[in-house]
C-alpha positions as CSV (number, residue, x, y, z in Angstrom):
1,X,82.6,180.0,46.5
2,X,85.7,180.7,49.2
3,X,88.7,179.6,48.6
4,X,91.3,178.5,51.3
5,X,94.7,178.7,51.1
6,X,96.6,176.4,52.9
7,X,100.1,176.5,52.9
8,X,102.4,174.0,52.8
9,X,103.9,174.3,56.5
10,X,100.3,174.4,58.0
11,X,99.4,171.6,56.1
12,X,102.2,169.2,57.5
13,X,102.6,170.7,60.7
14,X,103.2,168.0,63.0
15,X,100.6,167.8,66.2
16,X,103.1,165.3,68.3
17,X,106.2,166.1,68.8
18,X,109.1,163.8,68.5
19,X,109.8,162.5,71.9
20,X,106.0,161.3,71.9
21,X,106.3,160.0,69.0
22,X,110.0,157.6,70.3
23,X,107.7,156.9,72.8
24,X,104.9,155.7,71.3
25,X,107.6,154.2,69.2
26,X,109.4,152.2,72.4
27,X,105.7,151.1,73.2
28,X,104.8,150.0,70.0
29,X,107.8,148.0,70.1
30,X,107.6,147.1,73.2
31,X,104.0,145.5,72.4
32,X,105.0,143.5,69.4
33,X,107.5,142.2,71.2
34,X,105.5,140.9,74.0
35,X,102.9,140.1,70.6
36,X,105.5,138.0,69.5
37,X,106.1,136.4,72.8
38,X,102.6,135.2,73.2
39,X,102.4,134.0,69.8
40,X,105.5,131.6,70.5
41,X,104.1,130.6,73.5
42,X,100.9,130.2,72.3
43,X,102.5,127.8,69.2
44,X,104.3,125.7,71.8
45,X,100.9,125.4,73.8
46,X,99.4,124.4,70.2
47,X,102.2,121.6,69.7
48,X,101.8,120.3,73.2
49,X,98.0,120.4,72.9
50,X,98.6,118.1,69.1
51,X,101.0,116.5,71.0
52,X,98.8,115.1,73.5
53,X,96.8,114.5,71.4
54,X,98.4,112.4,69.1
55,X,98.8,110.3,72.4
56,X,95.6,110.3,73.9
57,X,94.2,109.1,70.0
58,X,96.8,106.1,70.3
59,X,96.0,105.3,73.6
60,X,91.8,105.2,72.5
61,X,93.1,102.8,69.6
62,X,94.9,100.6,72.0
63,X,91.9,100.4,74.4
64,X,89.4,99.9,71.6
65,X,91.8,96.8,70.3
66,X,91.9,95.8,74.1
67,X,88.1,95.9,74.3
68,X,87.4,94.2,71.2
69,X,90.1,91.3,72.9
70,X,88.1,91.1,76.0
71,X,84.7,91.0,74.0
72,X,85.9,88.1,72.1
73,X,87.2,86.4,75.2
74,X,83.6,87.4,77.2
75,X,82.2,85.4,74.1
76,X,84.4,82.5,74.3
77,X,83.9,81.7,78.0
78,X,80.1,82.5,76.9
79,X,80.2,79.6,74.3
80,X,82.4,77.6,76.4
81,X,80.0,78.0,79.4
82,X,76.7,77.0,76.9
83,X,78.5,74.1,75.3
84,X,79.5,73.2,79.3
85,X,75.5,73.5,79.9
86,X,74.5,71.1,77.2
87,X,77.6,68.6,77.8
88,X,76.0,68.2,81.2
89,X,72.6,68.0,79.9
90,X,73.3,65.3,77.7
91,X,75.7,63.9,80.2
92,X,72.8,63.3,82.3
93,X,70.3,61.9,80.0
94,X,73.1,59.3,79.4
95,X,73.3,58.1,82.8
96,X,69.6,58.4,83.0
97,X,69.3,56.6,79.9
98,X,71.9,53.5,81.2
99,X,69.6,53.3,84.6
100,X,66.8,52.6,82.0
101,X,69.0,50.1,80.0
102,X,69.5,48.6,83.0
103,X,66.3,48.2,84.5
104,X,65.1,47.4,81.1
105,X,67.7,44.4,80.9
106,X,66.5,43.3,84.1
107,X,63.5,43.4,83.7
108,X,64.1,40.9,80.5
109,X,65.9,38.7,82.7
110,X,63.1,38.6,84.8
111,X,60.6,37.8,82.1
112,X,62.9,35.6,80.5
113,X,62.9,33.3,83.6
114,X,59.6,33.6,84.1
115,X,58.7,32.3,80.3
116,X,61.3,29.6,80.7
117,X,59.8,28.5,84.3
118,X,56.0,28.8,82.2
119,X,57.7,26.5,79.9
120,X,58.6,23.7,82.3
121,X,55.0,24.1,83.5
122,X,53.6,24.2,79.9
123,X,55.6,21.1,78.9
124,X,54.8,19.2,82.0
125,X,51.0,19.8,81.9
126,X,51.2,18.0,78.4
């Protein structure tokens, strides 16, 4: 086996030398800082974006509410416009049910006056 010394100062010796490394330093800096930037902006952009939202889900709940209103009113007029229907219907098989009556009564008028007139006739023959 070979052994290799090192020593210390070869060990540690640095590769960059300092004015890289400020600079790298500045950029580094420089970076987070522009990290930190977007990361605000981006938050804000999150909280507008919950923001919005939070509005667009109240607005759906308000236009559900507003559709369930105008379903119940489509279902009124709906009712109102059967029970309308049949109110007419029956409405009409009144009247045509009074022409009937009336026909019918006289027509008994008729007959009565004929039965009364077969009477006379009856009661003279005898």
């Amino acid at each position: 086996m070979i052994r290799t010394t090192i020593s210390i100062n070869q060990r540690f010796k640095p590769t960059i030398s300092l004015e890289v490394w400020k600079k790298k330093k500045v950029a580094v800096l420089e970076n987070l800082s522009n990290l930190k930037g977007n990361s605000t902006s981006l938050q804000d952009q999150l909280a507008a974006a919950k923001a919005s939202n939070n509005e667009t889900m109240k607005l759906k709940e308000a236009l559900e509410c507003e559709v369930k209103c105008l379903r119940l009113d489509i279902q009124v007029r709906d009712d109102r416009d059967h029970l309308l229907s049949r109110v007419q219907d029956l409405s009409a098989q009144v009247l045509k049910r009074k022409e009937l009556i009336e026909k019918s009564v006289a027509e008994l008028g008729n007959l009565e006056e004929k039965s009364n007139e077969l009477e006379v006739l009856f009661v003279d023959l005898f």
